[in-house]
C-alpha positions in Angstrom: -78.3 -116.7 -269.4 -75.3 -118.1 -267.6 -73.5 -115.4 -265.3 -69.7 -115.1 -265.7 -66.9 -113.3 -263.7 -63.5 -113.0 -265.0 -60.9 -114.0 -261.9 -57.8 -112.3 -262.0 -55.3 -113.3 -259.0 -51.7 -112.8 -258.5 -49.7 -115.1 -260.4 -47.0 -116.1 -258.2 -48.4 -115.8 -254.6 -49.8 -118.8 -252.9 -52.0 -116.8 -250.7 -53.6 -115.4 -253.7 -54.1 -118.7 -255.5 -55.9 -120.4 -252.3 -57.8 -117.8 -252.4 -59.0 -118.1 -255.4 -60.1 -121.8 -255.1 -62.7 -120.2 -252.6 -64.4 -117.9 -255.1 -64.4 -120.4 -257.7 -65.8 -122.7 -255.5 -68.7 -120.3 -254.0 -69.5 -118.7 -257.4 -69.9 -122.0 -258.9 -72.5 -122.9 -255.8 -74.0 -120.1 -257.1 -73.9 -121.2 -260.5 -72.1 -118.2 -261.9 -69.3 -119.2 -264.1 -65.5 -117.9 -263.5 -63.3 -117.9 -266.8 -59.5 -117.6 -265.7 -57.0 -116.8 -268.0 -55.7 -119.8 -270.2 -52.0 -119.8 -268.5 -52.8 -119.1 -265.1 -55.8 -121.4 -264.8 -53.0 -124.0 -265.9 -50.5 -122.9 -263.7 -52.6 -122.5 -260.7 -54.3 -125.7 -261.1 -57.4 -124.7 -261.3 -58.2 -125.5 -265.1 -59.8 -128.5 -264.4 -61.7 -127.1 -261.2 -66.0 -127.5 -261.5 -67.2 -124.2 -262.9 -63.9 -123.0 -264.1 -63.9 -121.4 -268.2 -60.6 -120.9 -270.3 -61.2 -117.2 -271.4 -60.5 -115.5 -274.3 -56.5 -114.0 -274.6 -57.6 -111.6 -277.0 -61.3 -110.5 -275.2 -60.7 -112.4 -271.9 -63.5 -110.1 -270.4 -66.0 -110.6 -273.3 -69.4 -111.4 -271.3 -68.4 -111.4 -267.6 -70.3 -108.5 -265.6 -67.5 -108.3 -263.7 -63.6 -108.7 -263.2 -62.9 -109.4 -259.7 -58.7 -109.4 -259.0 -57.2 -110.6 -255.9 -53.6 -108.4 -255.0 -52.3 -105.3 -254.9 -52.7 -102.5 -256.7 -50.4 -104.0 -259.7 -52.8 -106.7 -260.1 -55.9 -104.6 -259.8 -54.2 -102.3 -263.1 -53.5 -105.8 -265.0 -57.2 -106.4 -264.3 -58.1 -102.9 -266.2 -56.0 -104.3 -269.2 -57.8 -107.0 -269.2 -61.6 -105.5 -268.7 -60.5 -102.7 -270.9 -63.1 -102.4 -274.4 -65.8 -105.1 -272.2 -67.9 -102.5 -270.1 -67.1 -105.2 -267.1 -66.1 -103.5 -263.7 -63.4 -104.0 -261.9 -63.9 -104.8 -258.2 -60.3 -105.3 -256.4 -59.3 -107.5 -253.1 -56.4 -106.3 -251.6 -53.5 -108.5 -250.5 -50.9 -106.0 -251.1 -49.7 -103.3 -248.8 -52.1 -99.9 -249.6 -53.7 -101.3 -252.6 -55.6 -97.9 -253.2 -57.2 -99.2 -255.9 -58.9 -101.9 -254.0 -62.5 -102.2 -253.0 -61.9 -104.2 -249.8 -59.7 -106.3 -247.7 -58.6 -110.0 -247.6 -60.6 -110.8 -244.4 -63.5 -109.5 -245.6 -63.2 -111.6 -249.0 -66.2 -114.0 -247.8 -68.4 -111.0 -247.5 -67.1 -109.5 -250.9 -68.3 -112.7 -253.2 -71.8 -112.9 -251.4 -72.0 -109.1 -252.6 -70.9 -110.3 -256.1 -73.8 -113.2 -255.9 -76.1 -111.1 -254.8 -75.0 -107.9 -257.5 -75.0 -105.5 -254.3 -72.5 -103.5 -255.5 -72.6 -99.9 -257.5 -70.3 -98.5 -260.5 -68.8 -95.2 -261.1 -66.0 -94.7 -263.5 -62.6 -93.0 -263.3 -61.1 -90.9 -266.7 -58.2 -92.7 -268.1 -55.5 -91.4 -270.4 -54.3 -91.6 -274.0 -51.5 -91.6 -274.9 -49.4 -91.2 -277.9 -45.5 -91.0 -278.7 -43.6 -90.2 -282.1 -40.4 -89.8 -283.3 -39.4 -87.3 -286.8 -43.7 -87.4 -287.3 -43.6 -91.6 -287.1 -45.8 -93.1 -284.4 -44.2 -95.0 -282.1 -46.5 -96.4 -279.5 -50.4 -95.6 -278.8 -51.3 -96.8 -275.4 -53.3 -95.8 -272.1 -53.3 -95.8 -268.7 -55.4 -95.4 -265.6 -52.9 -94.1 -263.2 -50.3 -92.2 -265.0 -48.2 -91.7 -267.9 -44.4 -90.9 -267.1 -41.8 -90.3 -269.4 -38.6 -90.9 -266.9 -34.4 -91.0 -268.0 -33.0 -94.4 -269.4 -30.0 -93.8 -267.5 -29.4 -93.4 -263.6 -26.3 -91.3 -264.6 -27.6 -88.8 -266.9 -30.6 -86.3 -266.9 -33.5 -86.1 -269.0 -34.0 -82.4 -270.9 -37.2 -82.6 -272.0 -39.8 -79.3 -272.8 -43.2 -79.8 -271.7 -46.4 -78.0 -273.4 -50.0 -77.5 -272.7 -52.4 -76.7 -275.0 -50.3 -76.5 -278.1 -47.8 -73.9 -276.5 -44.6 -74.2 -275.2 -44.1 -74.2 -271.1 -40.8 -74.9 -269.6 -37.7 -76.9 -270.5 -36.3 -78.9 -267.2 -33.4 -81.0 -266.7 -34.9 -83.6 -264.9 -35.7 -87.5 -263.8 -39.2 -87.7 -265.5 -42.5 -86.3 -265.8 -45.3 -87.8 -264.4 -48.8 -86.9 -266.4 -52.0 -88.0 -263.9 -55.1 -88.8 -263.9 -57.6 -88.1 -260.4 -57.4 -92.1 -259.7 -53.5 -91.8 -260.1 -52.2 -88.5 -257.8 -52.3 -91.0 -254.8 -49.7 -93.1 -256.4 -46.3 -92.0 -258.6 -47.5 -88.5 -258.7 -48.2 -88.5 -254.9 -44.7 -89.9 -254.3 -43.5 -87.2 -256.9 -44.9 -84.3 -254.9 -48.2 -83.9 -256.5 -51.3 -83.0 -254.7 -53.9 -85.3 -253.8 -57.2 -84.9 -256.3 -60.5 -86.1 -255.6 -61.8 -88.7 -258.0 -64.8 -86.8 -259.0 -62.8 -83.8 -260.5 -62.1 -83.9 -264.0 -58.7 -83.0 -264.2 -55.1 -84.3 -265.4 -51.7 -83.5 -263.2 -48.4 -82.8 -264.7 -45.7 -83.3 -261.8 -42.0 -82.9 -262.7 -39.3 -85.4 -261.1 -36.4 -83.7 -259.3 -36.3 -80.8 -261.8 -33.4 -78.5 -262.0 -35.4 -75.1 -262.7 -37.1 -72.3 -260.8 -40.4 -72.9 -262.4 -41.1 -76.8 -262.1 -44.2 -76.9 -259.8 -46.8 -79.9 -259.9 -50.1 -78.3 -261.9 -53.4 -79.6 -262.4 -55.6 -78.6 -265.7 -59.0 -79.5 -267.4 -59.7 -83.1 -268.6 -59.8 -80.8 -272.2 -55.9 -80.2 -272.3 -53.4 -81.6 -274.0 -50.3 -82.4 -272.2 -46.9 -82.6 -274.1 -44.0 -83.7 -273.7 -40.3 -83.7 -276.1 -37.4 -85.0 -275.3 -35.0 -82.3 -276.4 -33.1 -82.9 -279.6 -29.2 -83.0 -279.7 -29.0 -84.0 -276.5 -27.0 -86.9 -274.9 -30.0 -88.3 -272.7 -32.7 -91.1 -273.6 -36.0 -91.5 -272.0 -38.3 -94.0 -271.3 -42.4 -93.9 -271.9 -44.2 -95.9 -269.0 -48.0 -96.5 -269.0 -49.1 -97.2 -265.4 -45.9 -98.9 -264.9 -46.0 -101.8 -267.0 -46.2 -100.9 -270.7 -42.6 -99.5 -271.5 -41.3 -98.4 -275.0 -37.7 -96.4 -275.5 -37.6 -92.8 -276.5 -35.0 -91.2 -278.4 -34.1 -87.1 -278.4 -36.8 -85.3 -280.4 -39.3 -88.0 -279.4 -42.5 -86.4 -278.6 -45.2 -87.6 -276.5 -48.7 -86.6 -276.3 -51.2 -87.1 -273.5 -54.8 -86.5 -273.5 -58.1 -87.4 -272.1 -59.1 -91.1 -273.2 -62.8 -91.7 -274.4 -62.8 -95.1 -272.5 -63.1 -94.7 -268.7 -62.1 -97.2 -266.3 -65.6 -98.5 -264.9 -65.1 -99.8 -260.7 -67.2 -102.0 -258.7 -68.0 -99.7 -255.3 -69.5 -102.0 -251.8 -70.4 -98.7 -250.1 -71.0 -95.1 -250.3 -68.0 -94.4 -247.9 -66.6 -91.1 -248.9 -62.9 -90.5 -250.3 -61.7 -88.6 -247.5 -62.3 -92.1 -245.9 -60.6 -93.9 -247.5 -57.3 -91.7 -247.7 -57.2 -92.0 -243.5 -57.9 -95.7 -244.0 -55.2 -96.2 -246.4 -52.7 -93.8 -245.5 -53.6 -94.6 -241.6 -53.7 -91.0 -241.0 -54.2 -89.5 -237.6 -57.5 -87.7 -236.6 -56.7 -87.5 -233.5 -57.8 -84.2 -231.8 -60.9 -83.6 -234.4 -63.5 -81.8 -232.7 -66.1 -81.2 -234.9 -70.0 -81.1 -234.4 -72.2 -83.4 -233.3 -73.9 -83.7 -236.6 -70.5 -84.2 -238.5 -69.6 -87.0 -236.2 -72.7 -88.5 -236.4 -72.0 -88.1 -240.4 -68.2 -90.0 -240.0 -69.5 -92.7 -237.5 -71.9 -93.3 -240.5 -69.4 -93.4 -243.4 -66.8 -95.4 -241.2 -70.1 -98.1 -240.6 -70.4 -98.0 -244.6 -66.7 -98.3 -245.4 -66.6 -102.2 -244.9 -69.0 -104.4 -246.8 -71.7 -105.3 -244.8 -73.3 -108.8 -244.5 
């Protein structure tokens, strides 16, 4: 059976699309199809290129065992629309600036397609959101998202009132700018920059993180992947908000919209090159300072070994 890998690389950078010549080129030496999407393999040139496919708009993962994207982390989440429903990982290049969400680096790209040649890579899967927004009992919008779901003011000059509920039961009401709702995969981005804490990827846990609110009580919490998180824009009030999904689906939302957000049933599968552990990867990516750690000779030996993991190795 003919292998496939979906190619997903930022549309208007040049770096991106030179780079992806090279994989197609070295995957199809390896005789493992690439299906691009119908526009960009157009646009990019590359329709016409030996072992290039015209995916699917409507399944464009359908059959690939894998969806490698080449950017940043915006890329990498157009990717997870696009694997979403096909079981195929995501494995991310960055070329962006922190790109979180990215397995490895541009200069270790080579390195990165001999892993995907050679399957050397392992999966583990991140929680995703659902989320769901109505207005007087009609449905509005159904969507999800792998980062976060904010619900944010339509207007720089006015606040949002909105009352927020867990469970079913009424929390707070806050004048505020938004109201980010997180998944583990997603504090280190809008929620981080929001306030939030950082969470581990292997808790099972959703973050509500208000946005410059005006009240006493409006602290960033974290409860079980079982919750419900709501939010309702407050009726008779001047102020419209806006529903986001992982910053690129949008939809409007009028007072006495009501949005609800729960666990999704569909997870977000990723393509992992090593075993490095997350506290690794925030120093990497946040280029924290260790200086002055002193810890034992066994626990160095440990982080000399993870650091050695970290990068894909030949």
């Amino acid at each position: 059976m003919t292998r496939r890998v979906l190619l997903v690389a930022h549309p208007t950078r040049e770096e991106a699309q030179r780079l992806a010549e090279g994989v197609v080129d070295r995957l199809h030496e390896a005789d493992i199809e690439v299906a691009l999407m119908p526009a960009e393999a157009e646009a990019s040139g590359l329709a016409r290129r030996p072992g290039v496919v015209l995916a699917d708009p409507d399944r464009p993962a359908d059959g690939c065992e894998l969806v490698c994207v080449l950017g940043g982390d915006g890329t990498i989440l157009r990717g997870a629309e696009l694997a979403r429903g096909s079981g195929a990982p995501l494995l991310g290049v960055n070329l962006g600036h922190v790109g979180f969400l990215a397995e490895t680096e541009r200069e270790d790209l080579q390195m990165t397609v001999d892993h995907i040649v050679e399957r050397r890579y392992h999966v583990e899967e991140r929680m995703t959101l659902q989320v769901r927004a109505s207005v007087n009992g009609d449905r509005v919008i159904e969507s999800w998202a792998l980062n976060e779901v904010t619900v944010e003011k339509a207007s720089r000059e006015r606040m949002l009132e909105v009352t927020v509920g867990i469970d079913g039961r009424p929390l707070s009401t806050w004048g505020c700018d938004g109201v980010v709702m997180a998944t583990p995969t997603g504090s280190t981005a809008y929620a981080f920059s929001a306030g939030g804490p950082v969470v581990w990827p292997d808790v099972e846990a959703m973050l509500l993180v208000p946005i410059s609110a005006h009240a006493l009580f409006a602290r960033p919490l974290v409860v079980g992947p079982q919750s419900q998180l709501t939010v309702q824009v407050v009726p008779d009030t001047d102020g419209a908000g806006v529903l986001w999904s992982d910053g690129r689906r949008a939809v409007e939302l009028p007072p006495g919209a009501v949005i609800e957000v729960c666990r999704s049933d569909e997870p977000v599968r990723l393509a992992r090159l090593s075993q490095s552990p997350f506290t690794d990867r925030l120093v990497a990516k946040f280029d924290l300072s260790i200086h002055g750690w002193r810890g034992s000779a066994r626990l160095e030996l440990a982080q000399r070994d993870a650091a050695a993991q970290a990068r894909p190795q030949a």
